[in-house]
N, C-alpha and C positions, 0 to 999 in steps of 0.2 A: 773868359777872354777868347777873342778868336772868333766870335758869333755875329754874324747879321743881325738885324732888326730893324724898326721900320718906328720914326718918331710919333707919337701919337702927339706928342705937346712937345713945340720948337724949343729949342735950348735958345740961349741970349748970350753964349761967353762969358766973360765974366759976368754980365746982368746977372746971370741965374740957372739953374737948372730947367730942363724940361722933363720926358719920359718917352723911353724908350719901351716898345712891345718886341718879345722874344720865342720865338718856338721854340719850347721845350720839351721833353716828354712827349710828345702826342698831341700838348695844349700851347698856349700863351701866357705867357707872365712878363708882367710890367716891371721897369727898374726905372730910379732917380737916372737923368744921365748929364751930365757935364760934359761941354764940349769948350775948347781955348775959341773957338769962335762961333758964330750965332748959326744955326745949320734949319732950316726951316721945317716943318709939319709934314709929313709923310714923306721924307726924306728917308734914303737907304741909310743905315750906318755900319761901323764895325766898330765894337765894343774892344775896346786897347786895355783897359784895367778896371776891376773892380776888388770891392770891398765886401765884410760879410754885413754892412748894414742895407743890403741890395740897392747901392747908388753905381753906378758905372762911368766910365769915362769911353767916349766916344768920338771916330772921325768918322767925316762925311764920306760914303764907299757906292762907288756906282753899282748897277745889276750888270750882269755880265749876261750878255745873250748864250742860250744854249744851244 
């Protein structure tokens, strides 16, 4: 919880899940991610809850300039 990532597959809300990419480690790893409403394809997110079947739950999070 608590992680950025960036949607490789749009979520639909209740339609359905999509999939969320994550930096981990040094690498990337993909999660299920649900979101209460439809947030489109390479959209920022921030991941709110997860589960140990690697599904997430996410809202839509802008980039914050540096």
């Amino acid at each position: 919880m608590g992680r950025e990532g960036t949607l490789t597959i749009a979520t639909r809300g209740s339609g359905g899940p999509g999939e969320v990419s994550v930096a981990i480690r040094g690498g990337r790893e993909t999660f299920i991610a649900y979101s209460d409403q439809p947030i489109s394809q390479n959209a920022n997110v921030l991941i709110i809850e997860s589960n140990p079947s690697r599904a997430v739950r996410v809202v839509e999070w802008p980039l914050l300039d540096p």
